[in-house]
C-alpha positions, 0 to 999 in steps of 0.5 A, spaced: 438 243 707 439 251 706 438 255 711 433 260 708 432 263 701 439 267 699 438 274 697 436 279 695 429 278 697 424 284 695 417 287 695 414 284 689 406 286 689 401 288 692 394 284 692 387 288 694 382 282 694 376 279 698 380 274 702 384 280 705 389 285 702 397 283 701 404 286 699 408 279 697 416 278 699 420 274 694 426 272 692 430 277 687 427 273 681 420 273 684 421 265 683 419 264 691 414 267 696 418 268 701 413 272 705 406 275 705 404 282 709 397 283 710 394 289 711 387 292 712 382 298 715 385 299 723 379 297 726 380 290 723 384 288 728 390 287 722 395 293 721 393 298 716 398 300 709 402 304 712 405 298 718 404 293 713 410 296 708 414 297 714 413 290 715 416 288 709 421 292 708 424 289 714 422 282 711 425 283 706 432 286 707 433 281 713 438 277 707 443 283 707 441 285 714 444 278 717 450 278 711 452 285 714 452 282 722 456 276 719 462 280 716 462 285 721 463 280 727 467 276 722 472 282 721 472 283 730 473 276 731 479 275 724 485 276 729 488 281 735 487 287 732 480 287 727 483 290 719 479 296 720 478 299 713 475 291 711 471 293 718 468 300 715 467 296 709 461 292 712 459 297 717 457 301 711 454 295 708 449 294 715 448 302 714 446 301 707 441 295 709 439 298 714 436 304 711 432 298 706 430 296 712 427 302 714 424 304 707 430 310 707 435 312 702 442 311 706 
């Protein structure tokens, strides 16, 4: 059994209907949902747009996010003195994920 999906994961859609209003996650193919953030008015007691983008990106990016901790803590963890040029490495692949995460450009 796998742990999750591998990534990259995506924003894939954005679905307006009477059930209620979505932004669909899937996988890089768009061959598997992987999640579903719901928005609506801000008096319906469910986020509104703005949050619910916010929501996804962070859904989304969570496969480079947990691919950048695990190089950076292998690299600290590796030996008595960390190979820093492989450890800057991944410190830029964790800012590059987390700015998806955010919905900025790193």
């Amino acid at each position: 059994m796998r742990a999750h999906v591998p990534g990259p994961w995506r924003l894939e859609s954005e679905t307006r209907g009477p059930e209620g209003d979505e932004l669909l996650i899937t996988d890089a193919r768009g061959d598997v949902n992987i999640a579903c953030a719901l928005f609506a008015a801000r008096d319906s007691g469910c986020c509104d747009y703005e949050e619910a983008a916010k929501n996804a990106c962070l859904i989304a990016a969570a496969p480079a996010l947990l691919t950048a901790l695990r190089n950076i803590v292998h690299e600290i963890e590796a030996g008595e003195k960390p190979n820093l040029q492989a450890l800057e490495a991944a410190c830029e692949s964790a800012r590059s994920a987390i700015a998806a995460a955010e919905d900025r450009v790193p």
